[in-house]
C-alpha positions in Angstrom: -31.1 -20.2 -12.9 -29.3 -23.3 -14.4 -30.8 -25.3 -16.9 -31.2 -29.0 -16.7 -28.1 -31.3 -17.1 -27.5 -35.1 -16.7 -24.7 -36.8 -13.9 -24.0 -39.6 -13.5 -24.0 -41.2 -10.0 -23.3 -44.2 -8.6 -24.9 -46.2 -5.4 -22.4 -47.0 -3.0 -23.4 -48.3 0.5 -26.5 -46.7 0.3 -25.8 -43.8 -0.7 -25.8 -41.9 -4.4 -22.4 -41.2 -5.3 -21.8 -38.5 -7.9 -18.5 -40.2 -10.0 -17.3 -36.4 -11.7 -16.8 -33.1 -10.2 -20.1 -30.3 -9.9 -20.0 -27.0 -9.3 -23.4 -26.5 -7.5 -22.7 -24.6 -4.2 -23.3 -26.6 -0.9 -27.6 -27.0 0.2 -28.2 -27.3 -3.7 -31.1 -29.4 -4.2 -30.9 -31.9 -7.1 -33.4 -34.2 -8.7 -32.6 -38.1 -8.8 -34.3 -40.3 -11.5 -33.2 -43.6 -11.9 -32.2 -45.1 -15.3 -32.6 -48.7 -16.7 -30.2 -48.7 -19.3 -29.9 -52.4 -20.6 -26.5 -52.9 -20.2 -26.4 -54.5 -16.3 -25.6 -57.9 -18.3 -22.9 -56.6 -20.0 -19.6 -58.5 -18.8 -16.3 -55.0 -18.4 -15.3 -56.2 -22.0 -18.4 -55.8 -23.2 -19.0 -52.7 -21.6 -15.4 -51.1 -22.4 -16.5 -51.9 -26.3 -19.4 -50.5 -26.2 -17.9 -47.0 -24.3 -15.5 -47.3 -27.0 -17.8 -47.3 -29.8 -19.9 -44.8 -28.5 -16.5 -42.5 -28.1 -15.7 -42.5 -31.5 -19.7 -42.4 -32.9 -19.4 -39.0 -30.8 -15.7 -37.9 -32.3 -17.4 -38.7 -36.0 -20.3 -36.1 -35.4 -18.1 -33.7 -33.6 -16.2 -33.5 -36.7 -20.1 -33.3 -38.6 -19.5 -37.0 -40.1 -23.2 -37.4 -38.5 -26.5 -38.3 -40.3 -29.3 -35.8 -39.2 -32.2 -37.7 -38.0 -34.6 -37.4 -40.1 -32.9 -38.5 -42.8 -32.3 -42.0 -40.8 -35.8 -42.0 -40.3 -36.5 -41.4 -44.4 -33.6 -44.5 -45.1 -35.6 -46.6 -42.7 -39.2 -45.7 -43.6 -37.8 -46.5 -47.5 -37.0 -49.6 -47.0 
């Protein structure tokens, strides 16, 4: 059995589009939750910006340039 993992989809005409490539055989069942995620007021420059940002925020902990946690937490709760 798989474990859980996240697509992302897209409504087009009605109809939930999946935008990348699965490999789940044909008849597999999958569970749909919709997500508010803030950024529907965004103009496509804003939005391309912010994908951008949140590109190289990933390439920085990828190369462990990251901040765990709950250190953030301790900074904030210091302050």
């Amino acid at each position: 059995m798989r474990g859980m993992c996240t697509l992302k989809a897209v409504v087009h005409g009605g109809r939930v589009v999946v935008e990348e490539p699965v490999d789940y055989p044909d008849g597999t069942v999958v569970e749909l939750a919709v997500v508010e995620t803030g950024d529907e007021d965004l103009t496509e420059a804003q939005l391309a910006r912010l994908d951008a940002s949140l590109d190289a925020s990933r390439k920085e902990l990828e190369a462990g340039k990251g901040i765990p946690a709950e250190e953030v937490i301790r900074r904030l709760r210091a302050k």
